[in-house]
C-alpha positions in Angstrom: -60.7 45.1 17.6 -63.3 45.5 14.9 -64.3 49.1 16.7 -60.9 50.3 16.4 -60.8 49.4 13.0 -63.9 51.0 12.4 -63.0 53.9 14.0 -59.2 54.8 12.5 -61.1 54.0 9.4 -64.1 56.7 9.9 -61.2 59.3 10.9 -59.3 58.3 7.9 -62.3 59.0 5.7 -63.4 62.2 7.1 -59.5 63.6 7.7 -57.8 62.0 4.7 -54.8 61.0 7.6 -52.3 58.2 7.0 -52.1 55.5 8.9 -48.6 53.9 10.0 -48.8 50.6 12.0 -46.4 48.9 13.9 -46.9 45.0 13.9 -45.8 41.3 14.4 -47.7 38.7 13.1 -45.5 36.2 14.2 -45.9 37.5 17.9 -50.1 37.9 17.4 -50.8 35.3 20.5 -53.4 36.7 22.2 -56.6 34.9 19.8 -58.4 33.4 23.4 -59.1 37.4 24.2 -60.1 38.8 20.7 -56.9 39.8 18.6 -57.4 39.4 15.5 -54.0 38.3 13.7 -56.0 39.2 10.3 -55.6 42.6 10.8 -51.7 42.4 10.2 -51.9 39.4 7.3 -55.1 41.3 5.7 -53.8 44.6 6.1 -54.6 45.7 2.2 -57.9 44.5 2.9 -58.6 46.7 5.1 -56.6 49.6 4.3 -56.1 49.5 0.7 -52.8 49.3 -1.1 -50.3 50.2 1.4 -46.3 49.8 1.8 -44.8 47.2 3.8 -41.1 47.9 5.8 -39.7 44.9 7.0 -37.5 45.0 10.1 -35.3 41.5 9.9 -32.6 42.0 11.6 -32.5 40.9 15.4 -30.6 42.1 18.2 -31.8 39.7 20.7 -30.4 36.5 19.8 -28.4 34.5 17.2 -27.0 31.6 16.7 -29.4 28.1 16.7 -32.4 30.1 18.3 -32.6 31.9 15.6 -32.0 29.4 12.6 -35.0 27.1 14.3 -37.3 29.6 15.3 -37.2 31.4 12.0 -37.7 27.9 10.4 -40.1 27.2 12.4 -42.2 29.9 12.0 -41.6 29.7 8.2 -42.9 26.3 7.9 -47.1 27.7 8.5 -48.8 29.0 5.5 -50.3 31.2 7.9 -47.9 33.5 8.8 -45.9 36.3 6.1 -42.3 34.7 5.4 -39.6 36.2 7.3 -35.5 35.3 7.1 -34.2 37.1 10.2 -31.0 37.9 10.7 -28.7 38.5 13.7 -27.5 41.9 14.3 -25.0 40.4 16.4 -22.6 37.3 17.0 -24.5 36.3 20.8 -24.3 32.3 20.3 -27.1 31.9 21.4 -27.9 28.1 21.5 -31.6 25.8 21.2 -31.4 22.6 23.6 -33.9 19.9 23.7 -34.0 18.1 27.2 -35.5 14.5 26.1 -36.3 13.6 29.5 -37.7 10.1 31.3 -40.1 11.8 33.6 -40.4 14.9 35.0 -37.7 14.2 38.2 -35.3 13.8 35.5 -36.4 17.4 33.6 -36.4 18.9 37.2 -32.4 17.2 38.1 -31.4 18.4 34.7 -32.9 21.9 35.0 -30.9 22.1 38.5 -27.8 21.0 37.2 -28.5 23.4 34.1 -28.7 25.9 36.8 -25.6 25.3 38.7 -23.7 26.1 35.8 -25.1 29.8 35.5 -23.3 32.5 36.9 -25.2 34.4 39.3 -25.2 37.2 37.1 -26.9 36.1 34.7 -31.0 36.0 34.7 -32.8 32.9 34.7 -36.8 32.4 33.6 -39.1 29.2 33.9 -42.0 28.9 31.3 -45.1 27.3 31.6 -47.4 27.3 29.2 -50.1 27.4 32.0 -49.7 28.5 35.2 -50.2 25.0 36.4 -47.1 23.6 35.1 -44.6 24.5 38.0 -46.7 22.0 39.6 -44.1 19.4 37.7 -41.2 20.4 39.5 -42.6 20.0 43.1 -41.4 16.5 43.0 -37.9 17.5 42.0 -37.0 19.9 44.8 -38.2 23.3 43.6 -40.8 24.9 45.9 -42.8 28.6 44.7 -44.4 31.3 46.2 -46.3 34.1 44.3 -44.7 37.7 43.4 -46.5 40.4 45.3 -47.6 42.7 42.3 -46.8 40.4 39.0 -48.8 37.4 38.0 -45.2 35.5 38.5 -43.7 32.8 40.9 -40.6 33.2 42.4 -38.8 29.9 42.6 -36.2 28.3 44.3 -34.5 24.9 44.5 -32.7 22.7 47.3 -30.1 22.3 45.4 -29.2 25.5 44.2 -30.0 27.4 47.8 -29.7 30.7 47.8 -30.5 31.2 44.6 -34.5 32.5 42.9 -35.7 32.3 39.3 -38.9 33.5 38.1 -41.3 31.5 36.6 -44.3 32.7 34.3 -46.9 31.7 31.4 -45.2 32.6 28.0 -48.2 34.8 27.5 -47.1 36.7 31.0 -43.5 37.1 29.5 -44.0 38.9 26.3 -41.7 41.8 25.9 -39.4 40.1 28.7 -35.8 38.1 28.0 -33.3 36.4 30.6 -30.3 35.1 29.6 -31.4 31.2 29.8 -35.1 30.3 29.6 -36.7 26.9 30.7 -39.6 26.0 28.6 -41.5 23.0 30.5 -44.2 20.3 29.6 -43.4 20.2 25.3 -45.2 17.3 25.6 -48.5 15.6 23.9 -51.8 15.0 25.9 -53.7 16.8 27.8 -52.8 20.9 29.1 -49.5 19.8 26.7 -47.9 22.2 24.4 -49.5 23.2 21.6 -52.8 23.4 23.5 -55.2 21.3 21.9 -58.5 21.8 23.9 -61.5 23.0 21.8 -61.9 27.0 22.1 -64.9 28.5 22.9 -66.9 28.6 19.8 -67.4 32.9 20.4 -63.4 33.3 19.4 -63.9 31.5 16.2 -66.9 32.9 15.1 -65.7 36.7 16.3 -62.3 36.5 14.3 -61.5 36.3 10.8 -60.3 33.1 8.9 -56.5 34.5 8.8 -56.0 31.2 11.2 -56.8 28.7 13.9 -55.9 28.0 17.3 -53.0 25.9 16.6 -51.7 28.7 14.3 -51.6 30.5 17.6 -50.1 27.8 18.9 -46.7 27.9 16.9 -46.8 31.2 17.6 -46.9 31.3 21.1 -44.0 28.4 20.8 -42.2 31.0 19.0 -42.5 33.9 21.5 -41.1 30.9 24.2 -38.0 30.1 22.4 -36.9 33.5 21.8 -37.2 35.3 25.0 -33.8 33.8 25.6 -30.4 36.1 25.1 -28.0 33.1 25.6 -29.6 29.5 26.0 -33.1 28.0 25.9 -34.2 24.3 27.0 -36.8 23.2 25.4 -38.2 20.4 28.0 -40.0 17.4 27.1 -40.4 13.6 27.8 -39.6 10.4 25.5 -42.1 9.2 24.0 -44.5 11.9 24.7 -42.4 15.2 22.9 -44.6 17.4 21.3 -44.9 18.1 17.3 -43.3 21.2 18.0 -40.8 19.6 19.7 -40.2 17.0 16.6 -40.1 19.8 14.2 -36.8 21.2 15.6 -33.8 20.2 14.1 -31.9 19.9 17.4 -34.3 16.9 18.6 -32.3 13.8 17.9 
């Protein structure tokens, strides 16, 4: 926030300190509550000539999640240019679910789901809250997790067995081993988000970028909290830019 700022830089002036920071740009997705993305892609500006180490190499996935979220991210002029590399052989795999309607995406996440060993963790992303609201019709029903602003889920045909659902801003810092990514679709509450923010937010940040810059990014923190396989789940005719931007949409 512009306080803190002000404040590491009054410390720094009177105690001559250096400052180390840890950051992310391409993880900044918390614009709608005052972070300021500028601070990372303006750091000289505000800090003066500094040193940059860059940290490329990821541990958490490989394969296809990797090649089209770094590509993704790559293609805003908003964002400092990254090419990650995998620190490991994982597989990992990208999958676009071009679904009819929403029974369908709900019979395919179900079937997706069968095919899971138990051991391994399943996650459901919404980009709001709402959007577990879509699967009602296909079987799943939720309740809310005492403690955690998550749903448990479960599904008639996969009895027995819960997955978690949450916003992708709820799961940042979390993985499972296959992540569902719903509604990647245009229109209204779609992803990207294209209501109008409140006019405060742009006014209060810098002009290091816009809400649809957050956007991409938040897109970006979906498709890699998975270890293994994420779905990518959207309808024909309606898929999202995002969603057409990936290579593996056919």
């Amino acid at each position: 926030s512009p306080m803190l700022v002000g404040l590491l830089r009054a410390l720094r002036d009177r105690t001559g300190f250096k400052l180390f920071c840890v950051g992310d740009d391409w993880q900044s997705i918390y614009r709608f509550n005052g972070s300021d993305v500028g601070y990372i892609l303006d750091f000289e500006r505000w800090w003066g000539p500094s040193e940059i180490c860059r940290i490329e190499t990821t541990y958490r996935f490989s394969g296809s999640i990797l090649t089209e979220s770094n590509a993704f991210m790559n293609r805003s002029p908003h964002q400092i240019h990254k090419d990650l590399r995998p620190g490991m052989d994982r597989g990992s795999r990208l999958e676009v679910a071009d679904c009819d309607n929403r029974i369908e995406w709900g019979r395919r996440i179900s079937e997706a789901i069968s095919l899971i060993p138990r051991n391994e963790s399943v996650l459901i992303l919404g980009r709001f809250r709402h959007d577990i609201v879509s699967l009602e019709s296909a079987g799943f029903r939720w309740k809310p997790c005492l403690g955690s602003q998550s749903y448990i889920v479960t599904d008639r045909r996969n009895p027995g067995r819960e997955i978690e659902f949450m916003t992708i801003h709820g799961s940042k810092g979390i993985q499972a081993d296959h992540v569902f990514v719903l509604n990647n679709i245009r229109g209204p509450y779609g992803f990207p988000d294209k209501r109008p923010e409140p006019p405060m937010v742009g006014l209060l940040l810098s002009d290091a970028g816009t809400k649809m810059d957050e956007e991409r990014r938040l897109f970006y923190v979906a498709m890699t909290r998975a270890k293994k396989v994420v779905h990518i789940m959207t309808l024909r005719g309606l898929e999202s830019e995002f969603v057409r931007e990936l290579n593996a949409f056919v």
